[in-house]
KETI-640766 format. One line per field, with one value per residue: x, y, z of N, C-alpha, C in turn; residue in three letters; chain. Coordinates in Angstrom, 2 decimals. Example, Ala and Ser with C-alpha at 12.3 -4.5 7.8 and 13.67 -1.06 7.14 Angstrom:
<recs>
n.px = c(13.19,12.85)
n.py = c(-5.69,-2.25)
n.pz = c(7.80,7.08)
ca.px = c(12.30,13.67)
ca.py = c(-4.50,-1.06)
ca.pz = c(7.80,7.14)
c.px = c(13.20,12.90)
c.py = c(-3.30,0.03)
c.pz = c(7.80,7.87)
nukol = c(ala,ser)
kollum = c(A,A)
</recs>
This chain:
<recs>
n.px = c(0.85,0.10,0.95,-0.09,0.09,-1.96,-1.87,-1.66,-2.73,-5.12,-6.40,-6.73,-9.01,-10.88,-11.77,-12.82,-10.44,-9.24,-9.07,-9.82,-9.08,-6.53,-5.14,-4.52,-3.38,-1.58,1.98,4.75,7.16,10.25,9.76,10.43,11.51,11.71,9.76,7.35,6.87,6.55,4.84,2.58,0.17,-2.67,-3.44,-3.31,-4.82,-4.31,-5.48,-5.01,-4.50,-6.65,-7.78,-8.84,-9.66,-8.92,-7.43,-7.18,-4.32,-3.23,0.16,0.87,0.02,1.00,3.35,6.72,7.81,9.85,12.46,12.06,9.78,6.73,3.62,0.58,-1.21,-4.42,-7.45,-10.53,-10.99,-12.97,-12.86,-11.07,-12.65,-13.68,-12.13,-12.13,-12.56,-11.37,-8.98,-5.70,-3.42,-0.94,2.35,1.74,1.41,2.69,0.76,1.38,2.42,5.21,8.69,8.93,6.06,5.09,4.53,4.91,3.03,2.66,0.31,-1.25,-1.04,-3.44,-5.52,-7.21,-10.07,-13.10,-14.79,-17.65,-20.47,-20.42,-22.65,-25.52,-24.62,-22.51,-18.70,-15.88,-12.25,-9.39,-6.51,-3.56,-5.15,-6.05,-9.30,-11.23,-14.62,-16.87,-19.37,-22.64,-22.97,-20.98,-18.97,-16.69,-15.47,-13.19,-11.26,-9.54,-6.52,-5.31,-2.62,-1.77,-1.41,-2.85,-2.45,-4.47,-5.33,-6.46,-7.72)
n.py = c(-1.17,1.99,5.17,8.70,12.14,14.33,17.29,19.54,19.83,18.62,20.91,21.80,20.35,20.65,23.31,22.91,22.95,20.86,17.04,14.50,12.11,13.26,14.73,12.83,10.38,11.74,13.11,11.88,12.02,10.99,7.89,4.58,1.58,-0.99,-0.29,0.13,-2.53,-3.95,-2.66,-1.82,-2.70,-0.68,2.19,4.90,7.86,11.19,13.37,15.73,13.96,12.15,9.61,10.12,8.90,5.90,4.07,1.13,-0.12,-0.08,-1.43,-1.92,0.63,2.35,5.37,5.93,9.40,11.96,12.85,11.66,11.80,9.68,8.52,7.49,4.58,3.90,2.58,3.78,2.59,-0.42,-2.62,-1.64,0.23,0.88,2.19,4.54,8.01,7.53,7.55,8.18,4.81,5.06,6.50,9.69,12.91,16.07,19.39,20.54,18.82,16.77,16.91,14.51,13.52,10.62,7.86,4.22,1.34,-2.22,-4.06,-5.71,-4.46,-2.50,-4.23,-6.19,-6.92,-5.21,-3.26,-3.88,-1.43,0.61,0.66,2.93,5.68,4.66,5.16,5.34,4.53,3.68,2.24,1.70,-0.48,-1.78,-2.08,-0.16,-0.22,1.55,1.41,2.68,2.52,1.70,-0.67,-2.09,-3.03,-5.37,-4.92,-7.17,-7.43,-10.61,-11.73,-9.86,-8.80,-7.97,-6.32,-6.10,-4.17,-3.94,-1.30)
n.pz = c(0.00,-1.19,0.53,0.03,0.30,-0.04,0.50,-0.26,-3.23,-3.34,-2.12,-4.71,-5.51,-3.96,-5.00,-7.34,-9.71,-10.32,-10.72,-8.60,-9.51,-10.81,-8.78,-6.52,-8.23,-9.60,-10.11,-8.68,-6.26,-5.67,-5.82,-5.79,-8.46,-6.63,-4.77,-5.91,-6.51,-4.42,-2.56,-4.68,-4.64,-3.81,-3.31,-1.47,-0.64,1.13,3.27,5.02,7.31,7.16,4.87,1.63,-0.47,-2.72,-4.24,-6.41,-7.67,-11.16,-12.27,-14.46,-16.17,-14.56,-14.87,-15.11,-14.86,-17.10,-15.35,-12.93,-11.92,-10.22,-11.70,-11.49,-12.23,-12.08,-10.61,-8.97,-5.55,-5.27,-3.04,-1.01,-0.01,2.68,4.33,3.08,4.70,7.45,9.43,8.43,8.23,8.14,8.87,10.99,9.47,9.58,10.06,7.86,6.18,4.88,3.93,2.31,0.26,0.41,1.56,2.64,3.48,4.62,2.91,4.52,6.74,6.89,7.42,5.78,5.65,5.41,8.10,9.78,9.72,12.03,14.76,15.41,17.11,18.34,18.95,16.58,16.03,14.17,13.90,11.77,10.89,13.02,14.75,17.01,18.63,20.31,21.89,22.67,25.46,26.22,26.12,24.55,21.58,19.77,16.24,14.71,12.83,11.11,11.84,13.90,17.05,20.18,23.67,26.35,28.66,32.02,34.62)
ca.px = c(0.00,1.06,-0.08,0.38,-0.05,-2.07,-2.27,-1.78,-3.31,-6.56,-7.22,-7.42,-9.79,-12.10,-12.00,-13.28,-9.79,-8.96,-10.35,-9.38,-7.90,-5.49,-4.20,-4.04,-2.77,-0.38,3.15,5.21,8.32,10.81,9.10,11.16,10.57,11.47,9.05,6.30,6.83,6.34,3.61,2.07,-1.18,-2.84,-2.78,-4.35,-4.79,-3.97,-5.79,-5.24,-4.55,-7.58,-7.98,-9.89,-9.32,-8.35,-7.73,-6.30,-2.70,-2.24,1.64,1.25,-0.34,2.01,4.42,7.98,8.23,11.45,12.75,11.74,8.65,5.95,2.82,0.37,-2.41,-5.27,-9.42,-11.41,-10.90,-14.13,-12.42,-10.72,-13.35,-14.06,-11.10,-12.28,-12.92,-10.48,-7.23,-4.47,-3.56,0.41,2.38,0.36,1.70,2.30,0.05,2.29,3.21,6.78,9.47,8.78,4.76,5.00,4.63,5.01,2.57,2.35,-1.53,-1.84,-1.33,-4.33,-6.65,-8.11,-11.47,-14.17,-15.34,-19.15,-20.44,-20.85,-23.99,-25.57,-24.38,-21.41,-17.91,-15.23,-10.97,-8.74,-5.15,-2.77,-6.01,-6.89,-10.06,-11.87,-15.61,-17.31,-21.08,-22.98,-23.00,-19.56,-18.78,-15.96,-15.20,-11.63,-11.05,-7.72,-6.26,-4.63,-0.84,-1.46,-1.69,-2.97,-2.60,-5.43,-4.59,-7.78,-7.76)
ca.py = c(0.00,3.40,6.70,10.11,13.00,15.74,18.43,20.67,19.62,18.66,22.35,22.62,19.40,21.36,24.44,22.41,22.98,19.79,15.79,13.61,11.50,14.09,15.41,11.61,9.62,12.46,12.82,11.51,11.94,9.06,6.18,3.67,0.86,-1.68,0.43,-0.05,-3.96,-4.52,-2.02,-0.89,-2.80,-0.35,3.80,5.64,10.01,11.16,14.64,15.88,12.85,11.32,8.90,10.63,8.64,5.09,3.09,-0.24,0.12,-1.00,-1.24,-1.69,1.98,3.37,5.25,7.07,10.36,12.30,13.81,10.71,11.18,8.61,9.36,5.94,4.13,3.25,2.86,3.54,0.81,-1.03,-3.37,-0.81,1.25,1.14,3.49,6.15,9.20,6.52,8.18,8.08,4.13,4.99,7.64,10.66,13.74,17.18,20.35,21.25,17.54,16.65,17.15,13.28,13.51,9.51,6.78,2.92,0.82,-3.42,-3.74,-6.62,-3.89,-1.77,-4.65,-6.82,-7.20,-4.15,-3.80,-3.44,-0.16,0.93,0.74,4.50,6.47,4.38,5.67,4.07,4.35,2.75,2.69,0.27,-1.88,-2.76,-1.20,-0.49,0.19,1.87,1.41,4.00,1.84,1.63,-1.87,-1.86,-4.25,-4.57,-5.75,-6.87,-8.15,-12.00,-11.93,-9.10,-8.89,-6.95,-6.62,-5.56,-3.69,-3.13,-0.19)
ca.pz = c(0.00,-1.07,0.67,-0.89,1.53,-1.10,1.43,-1.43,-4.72,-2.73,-2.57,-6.38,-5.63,-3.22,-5.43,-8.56,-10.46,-10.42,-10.38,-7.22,-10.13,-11.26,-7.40,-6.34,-8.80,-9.63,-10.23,-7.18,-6.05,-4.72,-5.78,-7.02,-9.14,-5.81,-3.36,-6.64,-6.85,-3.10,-2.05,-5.21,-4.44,-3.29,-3.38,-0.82,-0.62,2.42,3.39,6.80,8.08,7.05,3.80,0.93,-2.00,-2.73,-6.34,-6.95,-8.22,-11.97,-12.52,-15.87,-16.41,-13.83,-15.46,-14.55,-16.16,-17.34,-13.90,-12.12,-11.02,-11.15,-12.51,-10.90,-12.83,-11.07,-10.67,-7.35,-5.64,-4.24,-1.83,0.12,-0.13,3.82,4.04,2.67,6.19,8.26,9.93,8.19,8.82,8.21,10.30,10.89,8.31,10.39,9.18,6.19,5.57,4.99,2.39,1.49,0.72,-0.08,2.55,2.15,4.42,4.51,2.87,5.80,8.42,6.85,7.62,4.31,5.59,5.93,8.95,9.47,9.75,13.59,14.93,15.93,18.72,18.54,18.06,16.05,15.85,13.03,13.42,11.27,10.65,13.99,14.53,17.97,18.59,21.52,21.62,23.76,26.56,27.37,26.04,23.42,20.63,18.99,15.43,14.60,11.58,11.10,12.26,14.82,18.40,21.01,24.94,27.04,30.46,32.88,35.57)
c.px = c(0.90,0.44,0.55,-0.29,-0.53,-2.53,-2.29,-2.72,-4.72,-7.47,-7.77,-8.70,-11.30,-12.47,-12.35,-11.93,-9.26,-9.43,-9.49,-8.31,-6.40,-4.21,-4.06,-2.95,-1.13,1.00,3.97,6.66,9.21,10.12,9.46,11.16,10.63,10.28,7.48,6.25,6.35,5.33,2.82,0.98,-2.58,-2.68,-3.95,-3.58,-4.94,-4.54,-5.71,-5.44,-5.89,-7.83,-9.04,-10.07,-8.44,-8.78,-6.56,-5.31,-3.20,-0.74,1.57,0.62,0.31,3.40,5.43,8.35,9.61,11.42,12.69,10.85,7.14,4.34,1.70,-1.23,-3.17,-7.07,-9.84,-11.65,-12.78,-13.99,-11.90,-11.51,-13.84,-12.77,-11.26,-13.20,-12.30,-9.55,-6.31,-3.82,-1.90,0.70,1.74,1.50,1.54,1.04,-0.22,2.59,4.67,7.34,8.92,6.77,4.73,5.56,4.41,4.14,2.49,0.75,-2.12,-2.19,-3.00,-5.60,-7.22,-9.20,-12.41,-14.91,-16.66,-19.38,-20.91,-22.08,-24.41,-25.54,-22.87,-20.05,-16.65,-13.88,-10.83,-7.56,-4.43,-3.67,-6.46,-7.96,-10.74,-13.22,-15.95,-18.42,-21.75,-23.18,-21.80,-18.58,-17.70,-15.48,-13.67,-11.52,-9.87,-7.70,-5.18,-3.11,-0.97,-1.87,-2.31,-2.80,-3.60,-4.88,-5.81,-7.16,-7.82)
c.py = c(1.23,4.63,7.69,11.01,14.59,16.74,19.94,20.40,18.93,19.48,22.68,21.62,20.27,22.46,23.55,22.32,21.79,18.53,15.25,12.69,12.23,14.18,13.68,10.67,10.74,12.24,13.22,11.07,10.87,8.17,5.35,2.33,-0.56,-1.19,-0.38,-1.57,-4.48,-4.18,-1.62,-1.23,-2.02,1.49,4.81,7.70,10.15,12.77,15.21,14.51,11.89,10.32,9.33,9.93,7.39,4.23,1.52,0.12,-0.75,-0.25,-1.40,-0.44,2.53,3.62,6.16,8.38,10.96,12.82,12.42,10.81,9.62,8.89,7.59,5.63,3.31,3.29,2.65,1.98,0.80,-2.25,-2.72,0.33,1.98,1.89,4.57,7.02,8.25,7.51,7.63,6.55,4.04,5.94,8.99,11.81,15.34,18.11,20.34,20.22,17.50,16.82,15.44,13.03,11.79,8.36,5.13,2.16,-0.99,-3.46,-4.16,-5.88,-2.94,-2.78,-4.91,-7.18,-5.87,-4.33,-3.00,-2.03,-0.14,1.40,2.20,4.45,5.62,5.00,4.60,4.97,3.19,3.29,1.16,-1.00,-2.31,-1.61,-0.82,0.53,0.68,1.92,2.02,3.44,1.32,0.19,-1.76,-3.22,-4.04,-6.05,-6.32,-8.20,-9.63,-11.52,-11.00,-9.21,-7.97,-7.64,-5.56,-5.07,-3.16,-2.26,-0.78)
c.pz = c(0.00,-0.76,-0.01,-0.12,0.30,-0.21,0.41,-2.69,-4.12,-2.93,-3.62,-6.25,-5.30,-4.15,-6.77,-9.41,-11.16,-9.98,-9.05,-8.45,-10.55,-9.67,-6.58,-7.06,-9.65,-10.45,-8.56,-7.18,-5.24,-4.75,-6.96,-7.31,-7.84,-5.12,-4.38,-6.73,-5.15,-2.59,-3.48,-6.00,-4.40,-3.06,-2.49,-0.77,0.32,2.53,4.86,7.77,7.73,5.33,3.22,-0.37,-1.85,-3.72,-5.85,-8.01,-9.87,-12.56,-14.03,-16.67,-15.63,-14.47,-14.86,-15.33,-16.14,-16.07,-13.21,-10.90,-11.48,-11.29,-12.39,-11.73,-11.94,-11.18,-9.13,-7.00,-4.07,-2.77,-0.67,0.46,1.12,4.64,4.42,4.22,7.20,8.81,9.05,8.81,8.89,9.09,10.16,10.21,9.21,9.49,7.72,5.75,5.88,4.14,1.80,1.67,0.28,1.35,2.27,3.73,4.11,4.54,3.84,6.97,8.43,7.03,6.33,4.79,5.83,7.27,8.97,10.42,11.30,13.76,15.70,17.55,18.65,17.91,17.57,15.89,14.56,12.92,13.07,11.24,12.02,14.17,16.08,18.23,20.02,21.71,22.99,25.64,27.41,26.85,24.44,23.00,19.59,17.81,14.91,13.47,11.86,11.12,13.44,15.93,18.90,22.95,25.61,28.65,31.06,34.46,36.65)
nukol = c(unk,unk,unk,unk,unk,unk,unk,unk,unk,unk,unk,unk,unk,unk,unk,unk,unk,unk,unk,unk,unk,unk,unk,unk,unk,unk,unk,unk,unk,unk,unk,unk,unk,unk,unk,unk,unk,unk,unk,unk,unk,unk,unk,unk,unk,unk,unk,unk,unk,unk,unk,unk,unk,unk,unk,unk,unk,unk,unk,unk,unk,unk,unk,unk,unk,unk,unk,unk,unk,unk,unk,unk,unk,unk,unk,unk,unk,unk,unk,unk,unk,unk,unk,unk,unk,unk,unk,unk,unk,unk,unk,unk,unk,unk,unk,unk,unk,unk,unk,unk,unk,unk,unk,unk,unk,unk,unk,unk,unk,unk,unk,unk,unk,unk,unk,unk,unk,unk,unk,unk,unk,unk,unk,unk,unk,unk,unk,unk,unk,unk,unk,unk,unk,unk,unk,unk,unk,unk,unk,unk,unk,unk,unk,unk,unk,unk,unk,unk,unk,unk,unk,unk,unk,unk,unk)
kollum = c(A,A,A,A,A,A,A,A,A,A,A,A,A,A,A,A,A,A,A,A,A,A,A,A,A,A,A,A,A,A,A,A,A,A,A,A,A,A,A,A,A,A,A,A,A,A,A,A,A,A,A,A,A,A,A,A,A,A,A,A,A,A,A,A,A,A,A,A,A,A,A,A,A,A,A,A,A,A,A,A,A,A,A,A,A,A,A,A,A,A,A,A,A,A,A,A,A,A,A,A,A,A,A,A,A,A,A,A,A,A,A,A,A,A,A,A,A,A,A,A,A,A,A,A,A,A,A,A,A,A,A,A,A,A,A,A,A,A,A,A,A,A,A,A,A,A,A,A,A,A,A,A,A,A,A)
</recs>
């Protein structure tokens, strides 16, 4: 999975100037053709920390342009689609972002299953795929993806 931190080219999004496909799929700096063979499942838009935008990678429409940026082929993806208004599931991106707007995540850690939509009044977390629910009653539910752990600590 590859994030892309458009804290800038969003704006032209919000202001009509530009499509979500354009300021997502972009041209992107430092991404090289190992980083694209290992993560480049997967392409999530990163807006203020929160996931606005997410396509299924194809590598064979992703191309490198002169300068060496890369320039990523892709279609809204419907599997990851439970994503999209999530936190940020890689490291969190200050204000202004960073000089490197391009982050590399393992897809396993973002959790391959959707989890079902939280029932009202309840609130919901999602970091690195594990997910945890709070239902108005106090009683919390934690989802967690195959290989990962958790430890519980009561008061």
């Amino acid at each position: 999975m590859i994030l892309v931190q458009v804290q800038q080219s969003w704006l032209s999004v919000l202001t009509g100037s530009t499509t979500p496909d354009e300021a997502v799929l972009g041209d992107w700096p430092g991404v090289d053709a190992q980083s694209l063979q290992q993560y480049g499942d997967v392409l999530l838009g990163i807006y203020r920390n929160t996931v606005i935008a997410v396509y299924d990678l194809d590598l064979a429409k992703t191309q490198v342009l002169p300068g060496g940026k890369t320039r990523f082929g892709g279609t809204p993806s419907t599997t990851w689609g439970h994503l999209l208004g999530q936190p940020n599931p890689g490291q969190p991106w200050g204000n202004d972002g960073y000089a490197k707007p391009v982050q590399y995540l393992d897809t396993r850690a973002a959790g391959q299953v959707a989890p079902q939509a939280a029932p009202a009044g309840s609130r919901r977390a999602a970091i690195d795929g594990i997910v945890l629910t709070v239902d108005p009653s106090g009683a919390a539910t934690v989802h967690v993806p195959a290989g990962r752990s958790v430890t519980v600590r009561t008061a």
